[in-house]
C-alpha positions in Angstrom: 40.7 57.3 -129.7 43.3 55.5 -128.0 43.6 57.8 -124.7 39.8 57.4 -124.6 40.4 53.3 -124.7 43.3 53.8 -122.6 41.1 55.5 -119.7 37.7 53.2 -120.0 40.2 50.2 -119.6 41.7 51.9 -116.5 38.2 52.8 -115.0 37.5 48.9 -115.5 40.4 48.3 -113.4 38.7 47.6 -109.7 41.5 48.6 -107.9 43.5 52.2 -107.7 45.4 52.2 -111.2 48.2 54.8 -111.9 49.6 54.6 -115.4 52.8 56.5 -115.9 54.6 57.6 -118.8 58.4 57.0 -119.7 59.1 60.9 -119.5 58.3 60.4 -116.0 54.4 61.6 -115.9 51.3 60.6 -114.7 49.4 59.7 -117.9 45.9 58.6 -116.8 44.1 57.8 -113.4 41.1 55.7 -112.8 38.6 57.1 -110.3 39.9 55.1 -107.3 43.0 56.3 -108.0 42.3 59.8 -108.0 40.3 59.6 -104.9 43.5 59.2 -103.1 45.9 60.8 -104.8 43.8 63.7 -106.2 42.2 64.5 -109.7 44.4 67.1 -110.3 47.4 64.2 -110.7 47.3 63.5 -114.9 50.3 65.3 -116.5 52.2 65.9 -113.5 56.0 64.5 -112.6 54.9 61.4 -110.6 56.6 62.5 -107.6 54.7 64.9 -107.0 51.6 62.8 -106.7 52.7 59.5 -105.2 54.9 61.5 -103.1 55.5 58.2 -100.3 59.5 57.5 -100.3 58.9 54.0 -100.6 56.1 54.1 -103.4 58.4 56.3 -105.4 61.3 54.2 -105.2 59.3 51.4 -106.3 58.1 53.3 -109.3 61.6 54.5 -110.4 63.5 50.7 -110.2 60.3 49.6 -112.5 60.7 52.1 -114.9 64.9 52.0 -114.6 64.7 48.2 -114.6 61.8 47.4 -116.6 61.4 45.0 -113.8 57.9 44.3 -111.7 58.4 46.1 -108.2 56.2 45.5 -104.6 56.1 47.4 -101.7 53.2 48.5 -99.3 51.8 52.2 -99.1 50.4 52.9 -95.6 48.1 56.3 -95.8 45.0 57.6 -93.1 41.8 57.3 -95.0 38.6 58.5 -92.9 40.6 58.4 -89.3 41.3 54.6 -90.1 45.2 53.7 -90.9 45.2 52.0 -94.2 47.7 49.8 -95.5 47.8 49.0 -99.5 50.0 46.2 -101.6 51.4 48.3 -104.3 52.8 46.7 -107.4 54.5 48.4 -110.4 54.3 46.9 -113.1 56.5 47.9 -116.4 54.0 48.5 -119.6 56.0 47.9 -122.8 54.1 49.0 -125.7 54.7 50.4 -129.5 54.6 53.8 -129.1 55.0 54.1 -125.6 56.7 52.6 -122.4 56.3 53.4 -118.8 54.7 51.6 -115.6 51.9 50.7 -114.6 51.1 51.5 -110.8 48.1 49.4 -109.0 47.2 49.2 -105.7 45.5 46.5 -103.4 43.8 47.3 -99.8 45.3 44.3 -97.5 44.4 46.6 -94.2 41.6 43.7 -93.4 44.3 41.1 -93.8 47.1 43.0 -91.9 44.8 43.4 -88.7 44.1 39.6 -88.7 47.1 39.1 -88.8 47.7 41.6 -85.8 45.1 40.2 -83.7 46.3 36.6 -84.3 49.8 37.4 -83.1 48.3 39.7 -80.4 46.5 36.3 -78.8 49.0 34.1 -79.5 51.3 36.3 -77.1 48.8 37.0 -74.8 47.7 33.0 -74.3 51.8 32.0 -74.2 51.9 35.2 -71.2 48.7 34.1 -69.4 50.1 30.4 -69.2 53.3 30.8 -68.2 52.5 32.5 -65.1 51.0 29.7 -63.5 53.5 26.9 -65.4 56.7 28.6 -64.2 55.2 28.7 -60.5 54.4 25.1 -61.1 57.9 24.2 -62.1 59.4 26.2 -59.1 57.3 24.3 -56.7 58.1 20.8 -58.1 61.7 21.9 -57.8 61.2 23.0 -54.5 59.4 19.6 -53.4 61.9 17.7 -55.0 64.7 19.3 -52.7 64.6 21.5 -49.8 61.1 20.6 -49.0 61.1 17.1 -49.8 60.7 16.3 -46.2 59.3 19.1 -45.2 55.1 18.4 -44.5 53.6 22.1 -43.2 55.3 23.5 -46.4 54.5 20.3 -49.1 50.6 21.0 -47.9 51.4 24.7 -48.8 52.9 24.6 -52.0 50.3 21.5 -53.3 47.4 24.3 -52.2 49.6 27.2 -54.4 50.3 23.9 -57.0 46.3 23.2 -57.3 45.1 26.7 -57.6 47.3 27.4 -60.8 46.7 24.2 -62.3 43.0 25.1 -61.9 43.7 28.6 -63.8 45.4 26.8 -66.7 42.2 24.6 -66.6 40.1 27.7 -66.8 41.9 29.1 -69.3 42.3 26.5 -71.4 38.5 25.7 -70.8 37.5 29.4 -71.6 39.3 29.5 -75.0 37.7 26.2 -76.2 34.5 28.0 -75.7 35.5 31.0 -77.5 36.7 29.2 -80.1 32.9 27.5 -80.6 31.2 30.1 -79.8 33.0 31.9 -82.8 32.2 29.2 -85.3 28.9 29.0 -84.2 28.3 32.9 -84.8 26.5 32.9 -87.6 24.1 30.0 -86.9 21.1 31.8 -85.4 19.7 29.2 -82.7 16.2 28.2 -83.3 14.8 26.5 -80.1 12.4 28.8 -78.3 13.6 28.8 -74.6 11.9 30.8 -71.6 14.7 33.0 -70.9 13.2 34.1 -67.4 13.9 30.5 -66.1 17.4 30.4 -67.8 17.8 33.9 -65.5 16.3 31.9 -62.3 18.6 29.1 -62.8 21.7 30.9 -63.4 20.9 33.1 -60.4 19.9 29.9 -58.1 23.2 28.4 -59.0 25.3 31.3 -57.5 23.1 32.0 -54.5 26.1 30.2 -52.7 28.6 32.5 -54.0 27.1 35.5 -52.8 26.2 34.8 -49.2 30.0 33.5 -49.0 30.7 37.6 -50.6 27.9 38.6 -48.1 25.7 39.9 -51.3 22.4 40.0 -51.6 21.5 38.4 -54.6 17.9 39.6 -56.2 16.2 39.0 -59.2 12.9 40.8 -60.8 10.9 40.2 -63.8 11.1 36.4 -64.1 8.3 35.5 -62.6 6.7 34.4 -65.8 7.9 32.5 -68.7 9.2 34.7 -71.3 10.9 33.3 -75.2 13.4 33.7 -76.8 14.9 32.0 -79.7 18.1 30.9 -78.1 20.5 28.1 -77.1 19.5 27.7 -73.4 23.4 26.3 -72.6 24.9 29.5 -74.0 22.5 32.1 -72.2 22.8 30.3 -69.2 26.5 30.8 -69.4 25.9 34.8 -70.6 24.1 34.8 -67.6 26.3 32.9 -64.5 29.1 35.2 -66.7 27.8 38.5 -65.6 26.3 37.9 -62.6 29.5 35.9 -61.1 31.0 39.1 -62.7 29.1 41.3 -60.4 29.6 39.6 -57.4 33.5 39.1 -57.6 34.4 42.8 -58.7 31.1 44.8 -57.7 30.1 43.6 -54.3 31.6 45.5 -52.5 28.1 47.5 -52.5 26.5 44.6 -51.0 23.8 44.5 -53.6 23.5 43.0 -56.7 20.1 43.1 -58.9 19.0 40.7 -61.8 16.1 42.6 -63.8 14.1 40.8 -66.5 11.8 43.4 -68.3 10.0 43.0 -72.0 8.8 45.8 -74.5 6.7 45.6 -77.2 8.9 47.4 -79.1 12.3 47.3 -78.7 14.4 50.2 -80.5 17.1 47.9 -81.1 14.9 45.3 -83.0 11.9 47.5 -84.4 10.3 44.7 -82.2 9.1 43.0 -79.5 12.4 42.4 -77.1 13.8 41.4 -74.1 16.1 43.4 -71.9 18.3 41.7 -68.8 20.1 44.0 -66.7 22.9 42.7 -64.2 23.5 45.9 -61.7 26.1 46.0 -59.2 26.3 48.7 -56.7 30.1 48.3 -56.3 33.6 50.6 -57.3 32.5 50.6 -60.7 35.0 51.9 -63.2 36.2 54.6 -65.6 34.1 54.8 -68.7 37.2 54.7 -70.5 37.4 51.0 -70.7 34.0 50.3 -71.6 34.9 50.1 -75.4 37.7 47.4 -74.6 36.3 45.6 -72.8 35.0 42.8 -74.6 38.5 42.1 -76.1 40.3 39.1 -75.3 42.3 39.6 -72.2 41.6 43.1 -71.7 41.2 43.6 -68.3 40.5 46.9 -65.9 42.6 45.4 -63.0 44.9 43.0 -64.3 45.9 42.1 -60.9 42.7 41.7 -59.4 41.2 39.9 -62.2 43.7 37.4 -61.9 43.8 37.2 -58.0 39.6 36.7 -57.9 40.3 33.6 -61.0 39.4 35.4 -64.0 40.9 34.5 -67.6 40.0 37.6 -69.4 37.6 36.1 -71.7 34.3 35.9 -70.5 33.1 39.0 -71.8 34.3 38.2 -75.2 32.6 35.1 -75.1 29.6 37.0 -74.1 29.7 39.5 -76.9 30.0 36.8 -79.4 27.1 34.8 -77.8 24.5 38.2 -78.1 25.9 38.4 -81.2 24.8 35.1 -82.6 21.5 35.5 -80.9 21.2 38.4 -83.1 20.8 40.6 -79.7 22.7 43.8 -78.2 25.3 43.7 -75.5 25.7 47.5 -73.5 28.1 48.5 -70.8 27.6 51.3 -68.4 29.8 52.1 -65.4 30.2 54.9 -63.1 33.1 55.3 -60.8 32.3 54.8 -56.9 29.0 54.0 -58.0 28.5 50.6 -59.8 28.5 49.3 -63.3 25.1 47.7 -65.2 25.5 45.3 -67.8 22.4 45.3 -70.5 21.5 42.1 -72.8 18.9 43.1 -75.4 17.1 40.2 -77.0 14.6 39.8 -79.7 11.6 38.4 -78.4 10.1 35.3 -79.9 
């Protein structure tokens, strides 16, 4: 009777619970449990089912000790690294001592974590480019060019173009930042999304005859809704097709297609589909999953030569996203790349 109580209050346990006995052996196992350690584990020497260096040391100072003991248990569980909070726990009891071995899966918390440190140095590395040439040409203005005009003009130009970069930056991450506390609100003003196209593509006419690109846009002829924030689309929008200008005119060509469906795959719906193709270098496949990560960028150098921060496809994504739409990639190398937003039609 008690080993049946002792393994219905395991199986209540919602974690991985390992009890183990003071002769050293795996007494019982709840179901979690033996999903990662096996169900062959109850009677055996717990080394031979814990088997982790550190879990096992962990186990044997509890049960030396009778003192609590943590450590962390990192394992691969379906091709995804996993990191657990172990704690042994010493079980003290009138026929019977040993330790009691739970386990807590803190992999979510541990890639926050990452990520947060992962921006944090790569917002300190993307300002201090620009601030350390700033300091150098203040130095330099301040002493061997102080009277110096043909270089002062010079290094104000350098001065103003990096102080515009930080103001990009800067500018780029406050709209991350709302755009990600805004992701769950789906908007719910109904806005003709083939004007919001026209507009965007009016406003950086400019932009390609300075690139010498031929700017065209199909489809928009007649109103088409959405349930959207027009601000945000507007700046999905400008995004991608400044985008395609800067890195993909070298083909001379850039298209803006607008296209509806009745049913959209995507939405089991009525949708909307804008495509932004460039006829340019395109790029290697490779990168298309990464892309939408802060900072990542294809050509780091390039990117940061033609003004770009690294951010504006995230922002994209996580604009779609709240619109409850599908952001696609496709590239080709020497041929061009297309960039697909997939909205659900109001």
């Amino acid at each position: 009777m008690q080993g049946q109580l002792l393994k219905a209050v395991l199986e209540a346990v919602p974690l991985p619970a390992v009890l183990i006995a003071e002769d050293e052996r795996v007494a019982a196992m709840n179901a979690h449990a033996e999903e990662m350690f096996g169900a062959s584990g109850s009677g055996r020497h717990y080394i031979a089912v814990l088997r982790q260096p550190a879990l096992l040391d962990c186990v044997e100072e509890t049960l030396r000790l009778r003192q609590r003991r943590r450590t962390r248990y990192l394992t691969t569980e379906l091709a995804r690294e996993a990191t657990y909070e172990v704690t042994a726990s010493p079980v003290e009891g009138e026929d019977a001592r040993g330790a009691l071995v739970t386990l807590v899966d803190i992999t979510e918390r541990e890639q926050v974590g990452q990520i947060r440190r992962d921006f944090v140095a790569n917002v300190s590395h993307e300002l201090k480019t620009p601030l350390t040439a700033l300091l150098g040409f203040i130095e330099t203005l301040k002493g061997p060019a102080r009277n110096d005009a043909p270089a002062r003009d010079r290094f104000l130009t350098i001065m103003e173009r990096e102080a515009e970069r930080m103001n990009r930056l800067v500018r780029d991450l406050l709209s991350l930042s709302r755009v990600e506390a805004e992701e769950r609100m789906r908007p719910e003003d109904r806005v003709d999304v083939a004007a919001l196209v026209e507009s965007s593509v009016l406003t950086l006419r400019p932009m390609a005859a300075d690139a010498k690109v031929a700017l065209t846009v199909s489809g928009a002829s007649a109103p088409v809704w959405v349930r959207g924030d027009a601000d945000q689309l507007v700046q999905v929008f400008t995004n991608l097709i400044e985008n395609a200008i800067k890195y993909g005119g070298s083909g001379g060509r850039v298209e803006v297609m607008l296209e509806t469906s009745a049913r959209e795959l995507a939405f089991r719906g009525p949708g909307v589909r804008i495509d932004v193709v460039d006829h340019g270098e395109g790029f290697d496949p490779v990168h298309i999953p990464r892309l939408t990560e802060r900072f990542y960028r294809v050509d780091s150098h390039r990117s940061r030569e033609m003004g770009g921060t690294g951010l504006g496809l995230a922002i994209v994504k996580h604009i779609v996203n709240r619109h409850r739409g599908r952001f696609r990639i496709e590239s080709t190398p020497r041929e061009g790349s297309r960039f697909s937003i997939m909205l659900p039609a109001s």
